[in-house]
VOTITOR-643833 format. One record per residue (C-alpha): x, y, z. Coordinates in steps of 0.02 Angstrom, whole numbers, plus 50000, padded with zeros to 5 digits. Example, Ala and Ser with C-alpha at 12.3 -4.5 7.8 and 13.67 -1.06 7.14 Angstrom:
2
506154977550390 506844994750357 
! end
This chain:
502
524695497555124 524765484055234 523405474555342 523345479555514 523505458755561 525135459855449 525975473055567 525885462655734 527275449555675 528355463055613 528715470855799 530375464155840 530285462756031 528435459556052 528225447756233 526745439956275 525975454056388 526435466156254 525555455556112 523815458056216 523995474956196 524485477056008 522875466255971 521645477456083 522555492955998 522175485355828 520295477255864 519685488355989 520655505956012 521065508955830 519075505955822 518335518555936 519705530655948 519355541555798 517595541955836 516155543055682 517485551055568 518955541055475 520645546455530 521845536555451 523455541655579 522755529755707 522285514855622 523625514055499 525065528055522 525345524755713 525365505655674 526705507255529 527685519555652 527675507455780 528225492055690 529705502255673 530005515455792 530295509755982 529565526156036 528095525655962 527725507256027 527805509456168 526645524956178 525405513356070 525645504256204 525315513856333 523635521156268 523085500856233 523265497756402 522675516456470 520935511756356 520755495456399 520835497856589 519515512956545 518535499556451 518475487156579 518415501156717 516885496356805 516955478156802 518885479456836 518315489456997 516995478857067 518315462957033 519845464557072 520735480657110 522335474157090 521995471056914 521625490156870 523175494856962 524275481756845 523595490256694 523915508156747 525825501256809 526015492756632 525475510756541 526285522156657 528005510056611 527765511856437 527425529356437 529095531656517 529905520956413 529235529356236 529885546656325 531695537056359 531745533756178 531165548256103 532495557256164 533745554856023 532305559155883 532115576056012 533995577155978 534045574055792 533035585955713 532995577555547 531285576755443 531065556755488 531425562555696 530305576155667 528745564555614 529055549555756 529185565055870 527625572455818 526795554055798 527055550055978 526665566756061 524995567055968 524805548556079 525425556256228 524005568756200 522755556056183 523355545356340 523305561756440 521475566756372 520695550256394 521335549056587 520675566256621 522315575656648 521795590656529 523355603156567 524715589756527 523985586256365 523675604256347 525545603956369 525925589956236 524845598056106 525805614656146 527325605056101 526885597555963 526125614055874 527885622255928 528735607655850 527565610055697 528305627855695 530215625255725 530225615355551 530005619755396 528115615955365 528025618355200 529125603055183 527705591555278 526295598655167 526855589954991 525035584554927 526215567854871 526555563155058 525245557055143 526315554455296 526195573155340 524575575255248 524005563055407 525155573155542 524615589655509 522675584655487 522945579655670 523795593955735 522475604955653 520855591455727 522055591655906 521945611455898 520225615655837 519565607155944 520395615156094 520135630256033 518245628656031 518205625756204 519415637956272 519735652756146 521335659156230 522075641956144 523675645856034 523095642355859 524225640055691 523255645455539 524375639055414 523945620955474 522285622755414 522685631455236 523685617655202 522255606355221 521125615355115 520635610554947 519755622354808 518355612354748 516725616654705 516025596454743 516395585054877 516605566454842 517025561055028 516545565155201 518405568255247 518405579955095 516995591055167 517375588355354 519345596755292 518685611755229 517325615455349 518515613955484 519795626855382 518235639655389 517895632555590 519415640155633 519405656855524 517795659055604 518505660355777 519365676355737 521135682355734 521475682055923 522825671356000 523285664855822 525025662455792 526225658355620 527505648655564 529445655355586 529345657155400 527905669955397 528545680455220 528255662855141 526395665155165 526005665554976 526765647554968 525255641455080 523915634554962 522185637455019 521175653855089 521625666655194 519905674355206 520085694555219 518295698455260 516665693155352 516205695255187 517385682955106 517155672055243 515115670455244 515355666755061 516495655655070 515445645155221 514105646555081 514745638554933 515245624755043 513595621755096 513155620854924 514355607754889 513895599955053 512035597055009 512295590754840 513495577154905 512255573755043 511065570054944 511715557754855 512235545455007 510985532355058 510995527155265 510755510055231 512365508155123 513505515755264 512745520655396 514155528555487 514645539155344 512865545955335 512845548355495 514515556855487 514005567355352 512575572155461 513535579055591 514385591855485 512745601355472 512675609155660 514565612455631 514215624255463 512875633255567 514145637755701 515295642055595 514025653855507 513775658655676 515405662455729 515845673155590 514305681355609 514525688055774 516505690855809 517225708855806 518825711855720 519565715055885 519125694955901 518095695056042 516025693556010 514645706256002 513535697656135 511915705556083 512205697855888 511985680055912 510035683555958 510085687555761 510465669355744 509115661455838 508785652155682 510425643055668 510155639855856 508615628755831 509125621355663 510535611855776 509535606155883 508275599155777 510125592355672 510605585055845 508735578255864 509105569255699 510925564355764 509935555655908 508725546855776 510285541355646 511305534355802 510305518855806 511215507955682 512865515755712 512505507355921 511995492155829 513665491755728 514805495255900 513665484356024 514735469356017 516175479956065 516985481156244 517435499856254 517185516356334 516435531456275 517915539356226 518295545556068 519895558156026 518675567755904 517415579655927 515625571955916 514135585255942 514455591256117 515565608056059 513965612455971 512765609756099 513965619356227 513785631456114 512275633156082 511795633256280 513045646956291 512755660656165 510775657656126 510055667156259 508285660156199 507855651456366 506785637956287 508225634456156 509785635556263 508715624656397 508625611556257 510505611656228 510785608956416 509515594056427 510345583156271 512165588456327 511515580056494 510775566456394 512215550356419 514175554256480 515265554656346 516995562356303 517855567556154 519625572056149 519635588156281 517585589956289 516715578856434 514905581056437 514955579756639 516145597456640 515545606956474 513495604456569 514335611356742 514955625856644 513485628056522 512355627756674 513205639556792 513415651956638 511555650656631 511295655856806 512495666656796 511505678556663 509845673856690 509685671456877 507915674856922 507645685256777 506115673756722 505595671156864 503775677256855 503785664956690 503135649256688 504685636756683 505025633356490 505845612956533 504385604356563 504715597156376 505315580856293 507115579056210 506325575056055 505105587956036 505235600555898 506455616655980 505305628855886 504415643055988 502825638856078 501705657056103 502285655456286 504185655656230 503985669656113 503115682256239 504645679956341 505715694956386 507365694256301 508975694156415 509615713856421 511405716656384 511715719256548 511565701056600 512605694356461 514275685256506 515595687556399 517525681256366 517165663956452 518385653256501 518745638456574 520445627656658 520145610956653 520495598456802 522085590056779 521275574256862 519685564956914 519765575157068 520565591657038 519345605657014 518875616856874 518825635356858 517855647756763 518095665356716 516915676956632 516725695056613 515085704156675 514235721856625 514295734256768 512885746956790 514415759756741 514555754756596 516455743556632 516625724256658 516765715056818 517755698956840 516755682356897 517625666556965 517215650056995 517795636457072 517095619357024 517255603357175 516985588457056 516405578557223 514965590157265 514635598257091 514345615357164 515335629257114 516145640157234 516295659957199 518235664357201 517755681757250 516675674957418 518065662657452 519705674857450 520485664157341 521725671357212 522115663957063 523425648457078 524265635356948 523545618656948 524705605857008 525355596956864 525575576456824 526945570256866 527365563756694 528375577056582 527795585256417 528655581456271 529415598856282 530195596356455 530595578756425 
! end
């Protein structure tokens, strides 16, 4: 496998301008992209592709330049504006030129099209994610997963190709993480049982991190899960297909057996970041635990279950407590770099979202909103500026001035221990009748589009009423839909096609 430094002189056309930009994707992007968890498609497989593949290069290039201009964002504003707007021109050119020649790989249909198409709409994703445009990636995931299902898939899951090994653990990372923010996300099973591995130890992070996130998504249920065009080739798929809560809990249990062996055994001060990314897979078995725990077979959640879990609920946010502790040398490592805090990968802010949205233990959820408010950060489709809007109105929502003859439960530190003070625990808990359920959210497809939120509400007679919200990005007050005789419209797209439409 070759050096990244040994792929720059191989790019046939490679100017001056476009030089910069291969070294920041190599030294800086290829860095911070992935976030705490190795993914080997950015640093190595999208830097192969590219040294090869026109398309891809000049997506690669236009995500260097789209995360550099992020990176440099505020000192680029106070400077010179002119110099922003060159690096958004020289992105927004490549972007159109990796669409220009994709077309004929679009056209193809062959096995080596198929992966450069799939390689450069996962970047097109990533560009579209990082400049806050959440419905056209949206839209260039879509394609992708369709893409995923218009070819034979069992033909990019050879264990002996770690090309598609690499393409479909994205596709399934891409996905999952959607669908943990918006549940109505299309989501393709069959990607994940590829991926999984029957083992009953772990001797990698990547290695635990795959499986957990093959029972992650069987823990969301069976709704808006769809299959592959060959679906009576399902016994072909290695891996589970759990049948049961049953089968599921058990499985989430052996891995946590295999989980705290390996964990064990690593040492902080030999790698910090894989500690530390070991670490992070803790709060991620307890929601899945969760999850499975508390979903119906209809797919949707029995509301009044997760108080069951109140538990789980504190035991990530003592994890995350210890997440905030362990973060110290992994800053230390990535001081010296000039980047934004922008990572494609989830981090621990679907947890914490979580965790402010289904524990309706006001000291507990309240503890969740205060370290999802703790620093801005993004990963992939989760910002911690939109997922604390939606967290916070979802609290208001149910709990309005329900404790309001309580003394207020947030007059605590970050750090301090989430467990229940005799105050907290003589606290009413929140009837059925307050409880939001079926929450969802659209994304803005820019800086300054808004964001709306849907939920579904108990009614005194027993049905479910319909709450809307309208989020203004420049105020951050949300606006009720039903007040404001608004009906529900489409949000204005990008100008920039999806890989579908191109």
């Amino acid at each position: 496998m070759p050096s990244n430094s040994a792929l720059l002189p191989t790019v046939p056309t490679a100017k001056t301008n476009e030089l910069v930009y291969l070294e920041w994707f190599m030294n800086k992007t290829t860095i911070k992209l992935p976030g705490i968890y190795k993914w080997p498609f950015w640093r190595t497989l999208v830097l192969q592709a590219g040294s090869s593949e026109p398309a891809v290069l000049h997506a690669l290039l236009a995500l260097s330049s789209a995360h550099r201009a992020e990176s440099q964002h505020e000192r680029l504003r106070n400077a010179v504006d002119e110099a922003f707007n060159a690096e958004e021109q020289f992105s927004l050119s490549r972007y159109c030129r990796a669409i220009t020649e994709l077309q004929p790989h679009l056209a193809a249909g062959d096995k080596a099209s198929v992966r450069v198409a799939l390689i450069t709409c996962a970047i097109f994703t990533c560009i579209e994610f990082l400049q806050g445009r959440y419905q056209t990636g949206l839209e260039h995931l879509r394609s992708g997963l369709k893409l995923l299902c218009t070819v034979n898939l069992y033909s990019l899951s050879s264990a002996s190709d770690t090309v598609d090994e690499w393409l479909l653990e994205t596709f399934a990372r891409l996905s999952l993480q959607v669908a943990l923010f918006d549940p109505s996300f299309e989501r393709i099973p069959e990607i994940f049982q590829n991926l999984w591995t029957d083992r009953a130890s772990f001797e990698s992070v990547p290695q635990a991190r795959r499986n957990l996130d093959c029972l992650l998504q069987a823990s969301l249920g069976p709704r808006n899960t769809i299959s592959v065009n060959a679906a009576e080739s399902h016994d072909n798929f290695r891996g589970i297909r759990p049948q049961s809560r049953e089968q599921l809990e058990a499985e989430l249990a052996s891995w946590h057996v295999a989980y705290s062996t390996f964990h064990g055994n690593l040492r902080s001060e030999h790698d910090p970041q894989e500690f530390f990314a070991s670490l992070m897979l803790q709060p991620y078995h307890a929601m899945a635990v969760i999850s499975a725990g508390t979903h119906l077979d209809s797919g949707y959640s029995d509301e009044m279950a997760y108080d069951r879990y109140l538990p789980q609920f504190v035991s990530m946010i003592r994890q995350s407590i210890s997440l905030l502790r362990a973060v110290k040398p992994i800053r230390h490592y990535t001081d010296h770099l000039e980047v934004c805090h922008f990572s494609i990968d989830i981090g621990w802010i679907p947890q914490l979202y979580f965790t402010a949205l289904k524990c309706r233990n006001n000291r507990v959820r309240l503890h969740a909103l205060k370290l999802l408010s703790l620093h801005r950060s993004r990963e992939g489709v989760w910002d911690t500026l939109l997922a604390s809007a939606v967290a916070r109105e979802v609290i208001q929502l149910e709990e309005g001035d329900f404790y309001h003859y309580w003394s207020a439960s947030d007059g605590f530190s970050i750090m301090d221990d989430p467990g229940q003070s005799d105050s907290d625990s003589k606290m009413p808990v929140l009837p059925p009748s307050r409880r939001v359920q079926q929450v969802q959210v659209v994304l803005p497809n820019g800086p300054s589009d808004t964001m709306r939120l849907t939920c579904m509400r108990p009614t005194r007679d027993g049905g479910l009423e319909l709450l809307k919200r309208e989020h203004d990005p420049r105020s951050g007050q949300w606006m009720s839909l039903e007040r404001k005789g608004t009906s529900e419209s489409t949000l204005s797209v990008c100008s920039i096609p999806s890989v579908a439409s191109a």
